[in-house]
MIDOSE-1310 file (N, C-alpha, C; in nm, 2 decimals, decimal comma, always signed):
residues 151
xxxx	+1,24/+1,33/+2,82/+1,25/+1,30/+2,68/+1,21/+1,43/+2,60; +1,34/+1,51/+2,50/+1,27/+1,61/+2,44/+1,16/+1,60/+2,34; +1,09/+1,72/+2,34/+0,94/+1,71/+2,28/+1,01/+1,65/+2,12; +0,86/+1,58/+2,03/+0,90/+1,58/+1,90/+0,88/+1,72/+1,83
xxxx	+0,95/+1,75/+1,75/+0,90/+1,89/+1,63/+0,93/+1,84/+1,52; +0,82/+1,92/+1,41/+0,78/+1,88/+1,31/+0,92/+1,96/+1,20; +0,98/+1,83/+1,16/+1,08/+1,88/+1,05/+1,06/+1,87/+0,93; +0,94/+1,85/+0,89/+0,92/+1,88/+0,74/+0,81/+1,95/+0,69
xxxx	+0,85/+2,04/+0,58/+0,77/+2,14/+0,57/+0,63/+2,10/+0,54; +0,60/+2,21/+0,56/+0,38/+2,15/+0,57/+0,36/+2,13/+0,46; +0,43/+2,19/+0,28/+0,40/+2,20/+0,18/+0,44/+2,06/+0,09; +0,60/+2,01/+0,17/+0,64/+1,91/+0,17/+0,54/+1,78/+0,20
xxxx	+0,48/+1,81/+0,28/+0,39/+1,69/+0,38/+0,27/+1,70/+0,33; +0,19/+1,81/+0,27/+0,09/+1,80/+0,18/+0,15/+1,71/+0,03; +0,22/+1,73/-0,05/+0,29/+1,68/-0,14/+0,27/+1,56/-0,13; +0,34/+1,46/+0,03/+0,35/+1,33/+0,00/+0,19/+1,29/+0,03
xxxx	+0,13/+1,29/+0,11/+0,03/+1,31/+0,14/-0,05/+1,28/-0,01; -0,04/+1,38/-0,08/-0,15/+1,36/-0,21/-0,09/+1,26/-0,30; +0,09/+1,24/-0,30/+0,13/+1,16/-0,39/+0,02/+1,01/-0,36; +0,07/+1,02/-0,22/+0,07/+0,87/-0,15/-0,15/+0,84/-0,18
xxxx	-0,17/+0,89/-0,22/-0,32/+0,93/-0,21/-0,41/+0,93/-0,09; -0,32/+0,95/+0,02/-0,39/+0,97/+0,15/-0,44/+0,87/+0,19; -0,32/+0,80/+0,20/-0,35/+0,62/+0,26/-0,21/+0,58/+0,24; -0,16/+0,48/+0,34/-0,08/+0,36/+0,36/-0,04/+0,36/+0,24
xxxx	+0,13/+0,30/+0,24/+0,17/+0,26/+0,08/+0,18/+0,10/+0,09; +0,16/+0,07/+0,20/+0,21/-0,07/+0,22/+0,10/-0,15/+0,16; +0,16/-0,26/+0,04/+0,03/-0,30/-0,02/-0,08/-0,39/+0,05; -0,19/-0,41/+0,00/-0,27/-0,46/+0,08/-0,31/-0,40/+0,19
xxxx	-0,26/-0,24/+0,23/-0,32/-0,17/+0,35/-0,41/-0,05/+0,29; -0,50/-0,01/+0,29/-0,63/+0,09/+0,25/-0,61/+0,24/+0,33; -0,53/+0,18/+0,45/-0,56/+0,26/+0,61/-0,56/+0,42/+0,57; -0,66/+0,52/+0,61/-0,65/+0,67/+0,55/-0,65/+0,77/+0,68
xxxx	-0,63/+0,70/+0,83/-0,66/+0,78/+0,94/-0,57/+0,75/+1,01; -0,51/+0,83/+1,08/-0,37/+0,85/+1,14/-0,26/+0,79/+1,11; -0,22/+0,88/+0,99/-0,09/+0,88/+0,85/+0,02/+0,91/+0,94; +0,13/+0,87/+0,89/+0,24/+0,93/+0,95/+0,33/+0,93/+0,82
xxxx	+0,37/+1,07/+0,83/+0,51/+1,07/+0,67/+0,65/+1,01/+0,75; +0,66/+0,95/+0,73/+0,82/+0,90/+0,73/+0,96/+0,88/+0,65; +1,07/+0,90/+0,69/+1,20/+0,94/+0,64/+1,22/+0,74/+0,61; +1,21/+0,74/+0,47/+1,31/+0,61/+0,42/+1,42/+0,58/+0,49
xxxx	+1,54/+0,68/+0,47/+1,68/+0,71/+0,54/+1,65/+0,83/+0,62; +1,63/+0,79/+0,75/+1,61/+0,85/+0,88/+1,75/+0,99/+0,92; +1,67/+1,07/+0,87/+1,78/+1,24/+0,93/+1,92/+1,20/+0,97; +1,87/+1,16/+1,11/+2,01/+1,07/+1,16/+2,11/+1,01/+1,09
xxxx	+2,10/+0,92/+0,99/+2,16/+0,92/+0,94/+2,19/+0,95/+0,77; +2,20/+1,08/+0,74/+2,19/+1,14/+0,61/+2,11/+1,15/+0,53; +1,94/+1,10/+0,56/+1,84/+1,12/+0,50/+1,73/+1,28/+0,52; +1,70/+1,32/+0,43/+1,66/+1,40/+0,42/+1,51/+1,45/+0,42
xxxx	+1,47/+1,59/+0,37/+1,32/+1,58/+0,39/+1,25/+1,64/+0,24; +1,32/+1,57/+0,16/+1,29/+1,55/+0,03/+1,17/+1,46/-0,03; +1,06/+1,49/-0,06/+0,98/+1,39/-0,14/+1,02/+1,25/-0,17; +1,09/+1,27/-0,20/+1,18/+1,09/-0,24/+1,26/+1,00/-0,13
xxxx	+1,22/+1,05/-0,02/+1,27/+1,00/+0,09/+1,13/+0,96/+0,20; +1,07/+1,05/+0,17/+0,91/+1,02/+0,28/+0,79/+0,90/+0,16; +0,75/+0,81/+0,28/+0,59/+0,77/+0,26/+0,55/+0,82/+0,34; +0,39/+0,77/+0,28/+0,29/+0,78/+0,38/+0,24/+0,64/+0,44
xxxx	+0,27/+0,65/+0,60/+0,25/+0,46/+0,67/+0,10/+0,50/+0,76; +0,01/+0,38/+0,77/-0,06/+0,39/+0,88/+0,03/+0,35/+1,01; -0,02/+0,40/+1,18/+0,04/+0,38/+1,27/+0,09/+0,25/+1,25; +0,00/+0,15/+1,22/+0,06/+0,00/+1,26/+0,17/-0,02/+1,18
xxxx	+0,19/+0,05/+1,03/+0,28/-0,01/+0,94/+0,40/+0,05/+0,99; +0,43/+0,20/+1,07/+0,50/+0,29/+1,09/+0,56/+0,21/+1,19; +0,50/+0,15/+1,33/+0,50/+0,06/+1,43/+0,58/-0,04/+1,39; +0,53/-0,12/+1,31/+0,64/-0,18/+1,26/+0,76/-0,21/+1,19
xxxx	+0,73/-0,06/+1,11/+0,88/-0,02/+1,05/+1,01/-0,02/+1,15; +0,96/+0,05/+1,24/+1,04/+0,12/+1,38/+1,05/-0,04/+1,45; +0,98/-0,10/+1,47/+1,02/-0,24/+1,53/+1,12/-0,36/+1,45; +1,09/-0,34/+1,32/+1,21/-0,43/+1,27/+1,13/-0,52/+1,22
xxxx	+0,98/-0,50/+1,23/+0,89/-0,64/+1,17/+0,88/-0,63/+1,01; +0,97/-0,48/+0,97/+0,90/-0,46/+0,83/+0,99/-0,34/+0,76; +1,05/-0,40/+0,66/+1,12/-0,31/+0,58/+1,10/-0,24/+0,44; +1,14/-0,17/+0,42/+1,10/-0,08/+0,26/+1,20/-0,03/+0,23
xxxx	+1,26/-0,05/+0,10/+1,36/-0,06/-0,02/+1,27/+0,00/-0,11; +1,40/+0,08/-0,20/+1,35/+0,16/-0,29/+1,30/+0,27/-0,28; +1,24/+0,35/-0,33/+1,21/+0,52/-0,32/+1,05/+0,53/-0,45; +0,97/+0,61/-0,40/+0,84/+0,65/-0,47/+0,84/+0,65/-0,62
xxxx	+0,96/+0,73/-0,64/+0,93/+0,76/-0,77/+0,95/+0,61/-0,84; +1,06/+0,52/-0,79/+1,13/+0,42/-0,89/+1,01/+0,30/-0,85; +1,02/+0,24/-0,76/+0,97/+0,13/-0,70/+0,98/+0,12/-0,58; +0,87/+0,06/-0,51/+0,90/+0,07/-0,31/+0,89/-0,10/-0,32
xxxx	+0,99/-0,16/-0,28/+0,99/-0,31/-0,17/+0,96/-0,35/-0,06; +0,85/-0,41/-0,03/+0,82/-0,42/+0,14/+0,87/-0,56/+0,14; +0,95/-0,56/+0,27/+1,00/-0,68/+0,32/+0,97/-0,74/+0,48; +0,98/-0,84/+0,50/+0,89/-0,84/+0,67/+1,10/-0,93/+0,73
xxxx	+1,07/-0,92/+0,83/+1,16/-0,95/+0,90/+1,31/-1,02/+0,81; +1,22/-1,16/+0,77/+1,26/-1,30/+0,76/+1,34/-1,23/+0,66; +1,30/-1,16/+0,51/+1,34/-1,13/+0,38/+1,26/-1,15/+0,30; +1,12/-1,21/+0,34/+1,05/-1,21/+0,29/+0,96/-1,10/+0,19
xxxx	+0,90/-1,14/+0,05/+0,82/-0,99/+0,03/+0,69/-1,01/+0,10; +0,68/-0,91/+0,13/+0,52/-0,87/+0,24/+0,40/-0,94/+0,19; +0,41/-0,94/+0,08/+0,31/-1,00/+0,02/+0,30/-1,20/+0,00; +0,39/-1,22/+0,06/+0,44/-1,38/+0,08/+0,37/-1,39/+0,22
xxxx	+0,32/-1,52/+0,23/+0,28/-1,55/+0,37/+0,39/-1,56/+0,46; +0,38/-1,51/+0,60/+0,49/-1,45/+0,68/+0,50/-1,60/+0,73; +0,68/-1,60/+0,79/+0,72/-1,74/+0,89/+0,71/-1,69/+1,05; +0,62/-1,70/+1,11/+0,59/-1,67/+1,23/+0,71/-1,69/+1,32
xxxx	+0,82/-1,82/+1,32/+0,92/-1,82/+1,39/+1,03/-1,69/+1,32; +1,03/-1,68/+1,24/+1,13/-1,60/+1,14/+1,08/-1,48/+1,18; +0,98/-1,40/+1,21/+0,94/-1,29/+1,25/+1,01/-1,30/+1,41; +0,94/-1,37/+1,48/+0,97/-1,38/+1,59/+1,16/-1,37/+1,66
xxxx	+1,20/-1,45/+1,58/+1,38/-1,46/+1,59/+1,42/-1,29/+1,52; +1,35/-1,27/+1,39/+1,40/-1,11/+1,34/+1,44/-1,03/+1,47; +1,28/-0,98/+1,51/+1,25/-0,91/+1,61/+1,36/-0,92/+1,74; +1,38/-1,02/+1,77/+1,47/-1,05/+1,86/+1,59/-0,96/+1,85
xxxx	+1,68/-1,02/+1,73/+1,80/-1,01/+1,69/+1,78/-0,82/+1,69; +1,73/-0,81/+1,60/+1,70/-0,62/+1,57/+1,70/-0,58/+1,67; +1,59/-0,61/+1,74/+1,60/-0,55/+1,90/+1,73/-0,52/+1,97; +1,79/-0,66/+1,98/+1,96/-0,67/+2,03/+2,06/-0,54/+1,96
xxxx	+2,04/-0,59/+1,86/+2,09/-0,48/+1,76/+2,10/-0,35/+1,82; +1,97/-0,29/+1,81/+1,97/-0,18/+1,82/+2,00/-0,14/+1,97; +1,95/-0,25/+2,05/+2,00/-0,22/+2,20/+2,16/-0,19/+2,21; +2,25/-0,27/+2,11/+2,40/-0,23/+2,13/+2,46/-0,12/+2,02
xxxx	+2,33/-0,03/+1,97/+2,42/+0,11/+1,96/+2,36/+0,07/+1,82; +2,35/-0,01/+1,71/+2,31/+0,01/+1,62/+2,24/+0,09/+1,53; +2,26/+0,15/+1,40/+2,16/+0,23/+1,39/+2,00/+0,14/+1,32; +1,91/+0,20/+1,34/+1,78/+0,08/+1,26/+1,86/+0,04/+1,13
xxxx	+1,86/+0,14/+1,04/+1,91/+0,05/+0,89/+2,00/+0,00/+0,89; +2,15/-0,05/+1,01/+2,24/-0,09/+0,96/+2,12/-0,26/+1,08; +2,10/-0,22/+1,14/+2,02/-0,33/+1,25/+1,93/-0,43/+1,10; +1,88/-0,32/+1,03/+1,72/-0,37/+0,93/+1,77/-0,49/+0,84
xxxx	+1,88/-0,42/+0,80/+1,99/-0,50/+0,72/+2,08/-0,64/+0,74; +2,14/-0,60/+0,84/+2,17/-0,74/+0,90/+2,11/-0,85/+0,92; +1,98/-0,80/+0,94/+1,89/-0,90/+1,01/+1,85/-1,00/+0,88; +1,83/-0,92/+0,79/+1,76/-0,95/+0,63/+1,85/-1,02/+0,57
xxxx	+1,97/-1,00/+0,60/+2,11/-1,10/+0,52/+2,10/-1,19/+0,60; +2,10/-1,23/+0,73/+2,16/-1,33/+0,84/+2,03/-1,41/+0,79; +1,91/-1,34/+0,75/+1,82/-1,50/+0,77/+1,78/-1,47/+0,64; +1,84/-1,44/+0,50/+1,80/-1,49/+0,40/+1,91/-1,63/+0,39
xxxx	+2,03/-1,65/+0,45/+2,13/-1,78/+0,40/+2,10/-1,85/+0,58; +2,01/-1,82/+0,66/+2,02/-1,89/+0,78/+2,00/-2,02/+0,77; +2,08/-2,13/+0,80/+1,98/-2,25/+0,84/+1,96/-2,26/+0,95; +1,90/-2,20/+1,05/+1,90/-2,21/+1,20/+1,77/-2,12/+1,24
xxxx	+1,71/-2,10/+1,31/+1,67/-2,01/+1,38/+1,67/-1,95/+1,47; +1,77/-2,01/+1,57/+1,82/-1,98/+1,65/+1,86/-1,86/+1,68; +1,84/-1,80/+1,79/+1,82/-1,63/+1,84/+1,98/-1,61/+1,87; +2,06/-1,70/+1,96/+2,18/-1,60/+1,95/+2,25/-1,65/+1,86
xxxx	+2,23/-1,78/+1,71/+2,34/-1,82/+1,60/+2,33/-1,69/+1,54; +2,17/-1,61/+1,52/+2,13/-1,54/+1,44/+2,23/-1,40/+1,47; +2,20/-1,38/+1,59/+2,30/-1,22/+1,67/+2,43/-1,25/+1,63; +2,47/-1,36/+1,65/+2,62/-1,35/+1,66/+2,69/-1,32/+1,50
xxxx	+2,62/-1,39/+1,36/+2,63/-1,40/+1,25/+2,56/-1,26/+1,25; +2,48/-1,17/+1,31/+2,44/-1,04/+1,26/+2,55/-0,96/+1,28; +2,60/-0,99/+1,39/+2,70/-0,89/+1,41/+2,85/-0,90/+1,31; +2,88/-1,02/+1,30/+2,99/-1,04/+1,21/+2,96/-0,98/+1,06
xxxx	+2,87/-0,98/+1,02/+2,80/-0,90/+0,89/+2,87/-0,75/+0,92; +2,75/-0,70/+1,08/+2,80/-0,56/+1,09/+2,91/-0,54/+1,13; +3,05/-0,59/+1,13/+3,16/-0,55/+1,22/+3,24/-0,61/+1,12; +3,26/-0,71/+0,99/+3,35/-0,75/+0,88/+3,45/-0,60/+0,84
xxx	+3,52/-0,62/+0,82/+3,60/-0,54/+0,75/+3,54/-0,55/+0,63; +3,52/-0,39/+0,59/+3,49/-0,38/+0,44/+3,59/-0,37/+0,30; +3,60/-0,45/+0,21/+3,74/-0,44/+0,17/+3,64/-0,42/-0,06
């Protein structure tokens, strides 16, 4: 596995760092010790290392950004959205099966070549209209999302 290297500038990363006031953005999280700046829209795919693209997450919020338990819409300057799997706002008490089926489906997702945000996304449309919870109604209706013809 190649090493990680640090792609954003130190002056950059100080920046978010004091925007973010050196703590988690995720509400209801305080956390001020092992910060991680993260790309909103991940390099990969066309995101950049612009101020308006990075927070500041504690590991666990970062953990589950990367896992699909937790999403964020919007950008610093305008407004940030945190959403947890289901579509829920973060701040809503979470559906423990609806977390659990997310995670599944995402996972799948991303196991067949997905990128996270098109994975984050599907997941958040399929079970805002789901009536089911069901793990593969949920995959199979995620994928037809990702694979429709866009017209």
């Amino acid at each position: 596995m190649p090493k990680a290297t640090q792609s954003i500038a130190p002056a950059v990363r100080r920046y978010v760092y004091h925007r973010d006031r050196g703590r988690c953005v995720v509400p209801g999280c305080s956390f001020g010790g092992f910060l991680d700046v993260h790309h909103l829209n991940p390099p990969a795919e066309g995101g950049g290392h612009d101020p308006e693209n990075l927070v500041t997450l504690c590991e666990g919020h970062h953990t589950a950004l990367h896992r699909g338990q937790l999403s964020i819409e919007g950008s610093p300057s305008t407004k940030l959205r945190f959403l947890r799997a289901d579509g829920t706002e973060y701040t809503d008490p979470p559906s423990v099966r609806a977390i659990a089926v997310g995670e599944q489906v995402f996972g799948a997702l991303r196991r067949l070549g997905f990128s996270e945000r098109q994975a984050r996304s599907a997941v958040r449309r399929v079970l805002e209209t789901a009536e089911t919870l069901c793990t593969a109604t949920l995959l199979r209706a995620a994928l037809g999302v990702l694979t429709a013809p866009r017209g």
